[in-house]
N, C-alpha and C positions, 0 to 999 in steps of 0.2 A: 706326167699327168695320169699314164694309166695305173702309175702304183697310187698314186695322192685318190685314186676311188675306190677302190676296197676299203679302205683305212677309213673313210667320210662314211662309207655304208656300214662300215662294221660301230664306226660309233654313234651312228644312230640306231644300230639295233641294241644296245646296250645304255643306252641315254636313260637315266632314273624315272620311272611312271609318277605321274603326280599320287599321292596316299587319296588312298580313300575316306579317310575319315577327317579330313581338314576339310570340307561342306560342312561338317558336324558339328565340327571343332566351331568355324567360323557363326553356325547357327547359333549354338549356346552364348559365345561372346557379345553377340547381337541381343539377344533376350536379357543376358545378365544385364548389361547398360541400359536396357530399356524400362525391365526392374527397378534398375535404383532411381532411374529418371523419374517414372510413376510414383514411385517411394517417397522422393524428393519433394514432386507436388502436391504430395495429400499427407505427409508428416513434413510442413516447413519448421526451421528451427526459430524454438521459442525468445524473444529476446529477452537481457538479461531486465530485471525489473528494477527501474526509475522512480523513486517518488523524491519530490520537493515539497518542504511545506512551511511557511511562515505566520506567526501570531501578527497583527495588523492594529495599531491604533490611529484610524482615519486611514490615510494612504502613506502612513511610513511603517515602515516593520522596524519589529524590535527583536530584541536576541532574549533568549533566557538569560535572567539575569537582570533585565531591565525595571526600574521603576514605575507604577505606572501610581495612577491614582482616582481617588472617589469620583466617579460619575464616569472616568474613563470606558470610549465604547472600541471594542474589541473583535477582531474577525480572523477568520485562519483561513488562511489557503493555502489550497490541496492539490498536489497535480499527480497522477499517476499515470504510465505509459500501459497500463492495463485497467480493468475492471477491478474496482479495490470496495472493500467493504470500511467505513471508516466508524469510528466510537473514538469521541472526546466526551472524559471527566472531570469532575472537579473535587478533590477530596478534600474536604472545609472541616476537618479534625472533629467531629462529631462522630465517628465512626460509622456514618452514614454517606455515601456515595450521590454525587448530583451528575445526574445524565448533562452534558452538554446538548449531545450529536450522540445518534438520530433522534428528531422529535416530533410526535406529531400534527399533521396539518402543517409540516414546514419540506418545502421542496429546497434541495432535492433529497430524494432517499438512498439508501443503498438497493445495490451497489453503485457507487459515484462513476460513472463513464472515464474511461480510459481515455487519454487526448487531449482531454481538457482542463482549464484552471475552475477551478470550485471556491468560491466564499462563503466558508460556513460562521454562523449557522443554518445560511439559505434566506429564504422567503417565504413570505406566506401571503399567496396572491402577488399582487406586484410590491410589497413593503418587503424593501427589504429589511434585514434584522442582523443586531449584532447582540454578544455579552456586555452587560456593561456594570461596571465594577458598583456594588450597589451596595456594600457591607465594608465597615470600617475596622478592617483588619490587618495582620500585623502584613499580607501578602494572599497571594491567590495562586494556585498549585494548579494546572493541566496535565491530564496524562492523556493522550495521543495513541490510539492502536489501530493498526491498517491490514489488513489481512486479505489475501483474491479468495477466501473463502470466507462465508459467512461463521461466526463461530458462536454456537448454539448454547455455549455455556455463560458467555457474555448476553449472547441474546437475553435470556432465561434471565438474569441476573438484572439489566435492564428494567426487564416489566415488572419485577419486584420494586426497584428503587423507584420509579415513575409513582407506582403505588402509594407507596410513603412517600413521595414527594406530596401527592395531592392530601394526604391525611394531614398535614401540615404546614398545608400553605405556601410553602416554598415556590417561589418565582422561577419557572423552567429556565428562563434568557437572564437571570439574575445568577451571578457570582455570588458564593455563601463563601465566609470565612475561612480561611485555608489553616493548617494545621501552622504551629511554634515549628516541631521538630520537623526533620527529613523525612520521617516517616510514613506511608501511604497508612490514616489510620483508621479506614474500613478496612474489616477484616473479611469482607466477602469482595469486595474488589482486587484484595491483596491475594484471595483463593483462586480468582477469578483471573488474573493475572498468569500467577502461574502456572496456570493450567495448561495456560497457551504453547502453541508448538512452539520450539524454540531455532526453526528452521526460518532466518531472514530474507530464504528465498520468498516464504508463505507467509508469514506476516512478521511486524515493527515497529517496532513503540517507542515511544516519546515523553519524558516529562519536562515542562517548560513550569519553570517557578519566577513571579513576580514581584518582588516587595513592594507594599505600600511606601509611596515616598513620605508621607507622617513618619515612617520608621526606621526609614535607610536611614543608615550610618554617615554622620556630616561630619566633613572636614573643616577644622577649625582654620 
């Protein structure tokens, strides 16, 4: 027993001091977590961007590619998991572009709310409103662009056609004749087009073509 206390006393006087700088150490690693924590609640991550959208005649949808015909009334709904600016055309081979979407005195405007389904063309007051096929043509062309930003060269381009629309009478909620060929044959929509960013996170486009059934192809 009396050798086993030297030996006990000696290795306590030799027993490792705690370091001084692990308070330090342990402070910083407290701070950094708390950092990213903070970080975490005021930069949350964006989600990836959702839209859905289909052409409507009455309450059935239809696919591009579908038949429709004279008098047919027409609606699109839009759903986006963000704040989206939307513009639907109609390019009626005149080299003149017809505004769909947005129009005025028809709710709702851009930007269409994030969350929710949209029937455009809207309303105006409590009527609501759809396209309705009003020109006997060989079909009727939509082109569809959705962007979380407003885009100013579209804009721009818009209040032009609106213009000419009214110099000549054209019906805002009336379908004009769509082009023979594939071709989009305004050459300022087609300018107007590609201007666009070509990032799908930012914006999306769409073309939905319809034949008149007078001219779809019958099987014998």
């Amino acid at each position: 027993l009396h050798d086993a206390l030297p030996i006990s006393f000696a290795a306590m006087l030799v027993a490792p001091q705690p370091r001084r700088g692990w308070p330090m150490m342990a402070a910083a690693a407290i701070a950094a977590v708390g950092i990213a924590a903070t970080w975490a609640l005021t930069h949350p991550t964006t989600p990836a961007w959702e839209t859905e959208l289909a052409f409507r005649r009455g309450a059935t949808s239809i696919a591009d590619g579908a038949t429709i015909a004279l008098g047919d009334r027409l609606t699109l709904s839009f759903h986006s998991n963000r704040d989206a600016y939307v513009y639907v055309f109609d390019d009626d081979g005149s080299g003149q572009a017809a505004v769909l979407f947005p129009l005025p005195d028809v709710a709702p405007a851009n930007p269409l709310a994030g969350g929710s389904e949209h029937q455009l063309p809207g309303r105006h007051g409590l009527q609501a409103l759809s396209w309705q096929v009003s020109s006997d043509s060989m079909r009727d062309s939509f082109v569809v662009v959705a962007s979380d930003q407003p885009q100013p060269r579209l804009e721009n381009a818009i209040a032009a056609w609106r213009h000419a629309q009214q110099e000549t009478s054209r019906g805002a909620l009336s379908l004009a004749p769509a082009p023979v060929d594939e071709a989009i044959s305004s050459a300022e929509l087609r300018d107007a087009l590609a201007a666009l960013p070509s990032d799908e996170g930012r914006v999306r486009r769409w073309r939905y073509t319809f034949p008149h059934q007078e001219f779809a192809p019958r099987n014998n």
